[in-house]
Structures are given as structure tokens and as C-alpha cells.
N, C-alpha and C positions, 0 to 999 in steps of 0.2 A: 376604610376612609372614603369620604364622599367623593365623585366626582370633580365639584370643585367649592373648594372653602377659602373662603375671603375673610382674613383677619386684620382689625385695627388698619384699616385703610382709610387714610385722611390725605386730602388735598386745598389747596389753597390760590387761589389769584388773589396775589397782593394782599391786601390784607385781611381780604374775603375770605370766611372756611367755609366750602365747596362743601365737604366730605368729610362727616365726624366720624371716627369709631366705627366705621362700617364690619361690621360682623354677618356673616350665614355663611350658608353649606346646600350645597345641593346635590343629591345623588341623580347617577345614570338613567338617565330614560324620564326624570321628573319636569316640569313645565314649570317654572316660577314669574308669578309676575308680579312686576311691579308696579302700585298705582303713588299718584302722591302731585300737586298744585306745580304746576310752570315755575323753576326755579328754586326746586325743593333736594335738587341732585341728581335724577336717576337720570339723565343724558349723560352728565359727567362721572358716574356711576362707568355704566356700559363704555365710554370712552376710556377710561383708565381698562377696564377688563379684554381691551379691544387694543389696546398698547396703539393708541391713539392721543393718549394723555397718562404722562409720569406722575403717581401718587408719590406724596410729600416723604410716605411713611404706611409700612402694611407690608400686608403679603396675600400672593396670590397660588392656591398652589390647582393643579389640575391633573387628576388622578394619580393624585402623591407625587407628583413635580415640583418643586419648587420655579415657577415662572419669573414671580417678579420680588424682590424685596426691597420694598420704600426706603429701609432703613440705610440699606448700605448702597453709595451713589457709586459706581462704579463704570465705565464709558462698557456699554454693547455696542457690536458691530450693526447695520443694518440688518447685516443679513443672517443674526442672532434673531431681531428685533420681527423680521418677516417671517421666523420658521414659530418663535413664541406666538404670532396674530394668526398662523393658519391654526391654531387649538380651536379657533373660534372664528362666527362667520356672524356678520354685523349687515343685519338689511337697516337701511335710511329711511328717514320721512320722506325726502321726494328723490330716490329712486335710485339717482345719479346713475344712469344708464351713458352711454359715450351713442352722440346722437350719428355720426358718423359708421354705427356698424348695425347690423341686423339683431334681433332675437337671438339667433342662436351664436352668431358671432360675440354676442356681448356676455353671452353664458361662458361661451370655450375660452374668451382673451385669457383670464388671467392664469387656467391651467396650464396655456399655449407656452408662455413665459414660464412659468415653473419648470417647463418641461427640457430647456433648454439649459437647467442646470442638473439636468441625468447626465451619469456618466456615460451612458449608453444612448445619448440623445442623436447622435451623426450615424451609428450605425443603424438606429430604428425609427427616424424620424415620421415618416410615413404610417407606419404601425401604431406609435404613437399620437399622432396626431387623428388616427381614424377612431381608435381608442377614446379621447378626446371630445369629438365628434357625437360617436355614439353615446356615451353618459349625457351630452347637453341634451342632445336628439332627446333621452329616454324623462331626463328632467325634466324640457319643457312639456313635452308630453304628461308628467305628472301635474304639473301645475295647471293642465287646461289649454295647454296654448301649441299643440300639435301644430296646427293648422295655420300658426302665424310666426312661424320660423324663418322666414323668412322678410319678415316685416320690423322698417325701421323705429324708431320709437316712437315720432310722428305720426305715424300710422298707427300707436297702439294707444287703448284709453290708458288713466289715469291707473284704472284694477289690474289691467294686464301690464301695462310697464312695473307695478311693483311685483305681478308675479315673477317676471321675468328674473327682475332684482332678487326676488326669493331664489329661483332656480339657479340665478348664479353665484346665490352665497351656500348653497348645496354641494355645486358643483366642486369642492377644494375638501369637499368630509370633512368637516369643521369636526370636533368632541360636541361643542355648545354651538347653539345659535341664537345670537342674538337679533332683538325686535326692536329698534326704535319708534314708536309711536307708527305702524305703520300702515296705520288708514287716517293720520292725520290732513293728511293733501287731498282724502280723495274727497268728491262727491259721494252723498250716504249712499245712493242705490250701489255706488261701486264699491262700498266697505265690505258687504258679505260674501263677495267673491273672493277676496283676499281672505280673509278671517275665516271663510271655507278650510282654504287650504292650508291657513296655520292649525286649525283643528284637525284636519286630516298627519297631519305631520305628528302634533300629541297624543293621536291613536295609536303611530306607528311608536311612538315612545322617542320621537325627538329628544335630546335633552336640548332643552330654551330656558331663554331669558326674555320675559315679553314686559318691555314698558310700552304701557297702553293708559287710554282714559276711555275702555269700552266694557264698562264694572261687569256688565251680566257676560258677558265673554268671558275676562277675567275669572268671574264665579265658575264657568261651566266649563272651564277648558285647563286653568293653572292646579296645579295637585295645591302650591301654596301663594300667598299674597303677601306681600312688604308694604306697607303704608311708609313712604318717607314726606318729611318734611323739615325744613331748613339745616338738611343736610347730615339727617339724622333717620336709622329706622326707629319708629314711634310705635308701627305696632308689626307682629310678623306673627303665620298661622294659617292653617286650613281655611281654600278660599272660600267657600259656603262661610266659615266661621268667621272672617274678618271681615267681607261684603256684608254678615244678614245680621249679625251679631257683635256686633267691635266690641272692642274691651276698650280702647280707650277713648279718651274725650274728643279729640283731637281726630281721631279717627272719624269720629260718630260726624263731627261738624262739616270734614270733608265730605263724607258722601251723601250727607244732607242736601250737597246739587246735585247729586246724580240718582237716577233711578236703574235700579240693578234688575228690573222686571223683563 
């Protein structure tokens, strides 16, 4: 079974469908990205798979888990609801860093809080908390940003706040990590630093989820591509083959503004 397979997930605002029939599967270690026009789904796509937003109806399962099913409404607790969102780790368009704490503080926050519901959290707190510590330490360090660990977000540019945002959605070992559009905010010179280290991560066999509008990225770093469009996938396939090649019409019209060179 794949890592994670998404069947018949549909959503709806009001009378609006969000999210028709959503079908795929993704195995362990693969990169899938998503391309597809402002308002075609794939936000509200990753937000439903981010238990951010409850699909109408569907199923999510992640390495043969049953996580979510649309069909049966049934009340989760919260803290159901937080242990199902740690499967997966969701970086933002712009950042959302807490401008109030450092680099590395803003990587350790939310393990800090996790950690205080071990049961062994009073007698080892210290230990774990150094623990802590050290993975943000070695994170930021992966992403580039050694050297600005102690620097608030103000202080960092646009490419370095969303490294950091990458380092802190590492920092919880997601299964999947999700991409929203994220070099959408930046300036271009500062899009290839970022897009560095998401390739550097689908070297290491990251399994991702990248909605992007960065097609020749897309082409050279996703194993596969989903074209959505009004809430629907249109076309799905090896990314070389749906960037250079579409099959469908639909396909071919969207990336007729983009150049995948």
C-alpha cells in the first residue's frame, strides 16, 4: 500500500465544490507536485490533508491508517485531531514565523509543547529539552542558516524566514511534507535558495507534496505532476511527461503561460 492514498475526497463552501473526486496515491520517499490556475483547489486540497479543513466526504489513509473519513461525521477530540496533523508537516506562503522569538526558538516552539504531554516529561525535562534543542540546532544548520540562530524574523529575508518555516515543519518528522506555493511571497533572487533546499530534501527521498507555479522545478524535482483545475484532477503523470508532453487539452492551455525552460 502506498504511503498515502486519497480517495473520493470532495469539499464544499456553500454551494461552491471546492473538491471533486479527488483521487491519488503516493508512495514513500516520492515528491508529487501539484500545478493547476488560483482557485482550481490545490490550497484547499493540502488544507483538508493538513486537518485544517473537514472534507464533505473521502478518505485519507497514511501508510494504511485510516486517518480521516468524510463519510462518517463523527465528533474527534482535539487532541485526536493534533496527533492525525503531526502525520504531516504543511510550510505556508508567507511563513507565519511568531515574530516575538528567534530562529531557533521558533523551530523548537512547537516540539517544546508536545513534549510536555510525555509521561516522563517532569522527570526528564531538561534532557529533553536539550534534545530539542539539538535537532532545531542541526535543522537549521541544514537549511543554511547556522549562523542566524539566533536572529529574529525581522532580521531575516524573505528566503531565510521561509527556510526557517521549512526547518520547523521538519522539526516534528512529519511522514509527508507539505508545500504551499512557497516562493510565492518571495522576491525571484530569493526563490532559488528556498527551492535549493526543497531539492536537496527530494534527494534525500523526502516524501512531499509541492503546490507550486515553478513548472521547470516542478519538471526536475517531482517523480509525478497533478494538473487541477476547477476542483478537479484533469490530468496526473510523470513530471517530464505532463510539463513537456500533456495529454490533455486543458492541460496544454495552462502551461501555454508558462515556460518550463
Amino acid at each position: 500500500m502506498a504511503m498515502l492514498e486519497v480517495s473520493h475526497l470532495e469539499k464544499h463552501f456553500g454551494e461552491t465544490e471546492v473538491l471533486k473526486d479527488i483521487n491519488f496515491s503516493l508512495e514513500k520517499g516520492q515528491s508529487l507536485a501539484i500545478i493547476g490556475s488560483s482557485g482550481s483547489g490545490k490550497t484547499t486540497l493540502l488544507r483538508c490533508l493538513n486537518f485544517l479543513e473537514s472534507p464533505d466526504s473521502g478518505t485519507i489513509h497514511v501508510d494504511g491508517q485510516l486517518l480521516l473519513d468524510g463519510g462518517v461525521k463523527t465528533k474527534t477530540s482535539d487532541r485526536e485531531v493534533r496527533k492525525k496533523r503531526l502525520r504531516f508537516g504543511l510550510v505556508f506562503q508567507n511563513f507565519n514565523l511568531f515574530p516575538q522569538y528567534t530562529a531557533l526558538e521558533n523551530v523548537m516552539l512547537a516540539s517544546q509543547l508536545l513534549a510536555r504531554e510525555r509521561p516522563d516529561y517532569k522527570q526528564r525535562k531538561k534532557e529533553i529539552f536539550a534534545e530539542i534543542r539539538a535537532n532545531a540546532e542541526n535543522l537549521l544548520a541544514q537549511v543554511g542558516l547556522k549562523d542566524r540562530m539566533g536572529n529574529y524574523p525581522d532580521q531575516l529575508s524573505g528566503g531565510q524566514q521561509q527556510r526557517v518555516a521549512i526547518a520547523r515543519a521538519l522539526a516534528l518528522k512529519p511522514d509527508i511534507l507539505c508545500f504551499d506555493e512557497p516562493t510565492s511571497a518571495l522576491d525571484p533572487e530569493l526563490t532559488g535558495e528556498v527551492l535549493k533546499v526543497i531539492r536537496a530534501l527530494a534527494e534525500q527521498h523526502m516524501t512531499m507534496i509541492i503546490v507550486t507555479h515553478e513548472m521547470a522545478f516542478a519538471r526536475d524535482v517531482a517523480d509525478e505532476i497533478i494538473f487541477m483545475d476547477g476542483g478537479v484532477i484533469v490530468e496526473r503523470g510523470p513530471a517530464h511527461q505532463v510539463i513537456e508532453h500533456p495529454r490533455e487539452e486543458r492541460t496544454r492551455h495552462f502551461l501555454a503561460h508558462y515556460s518550463a525552460s
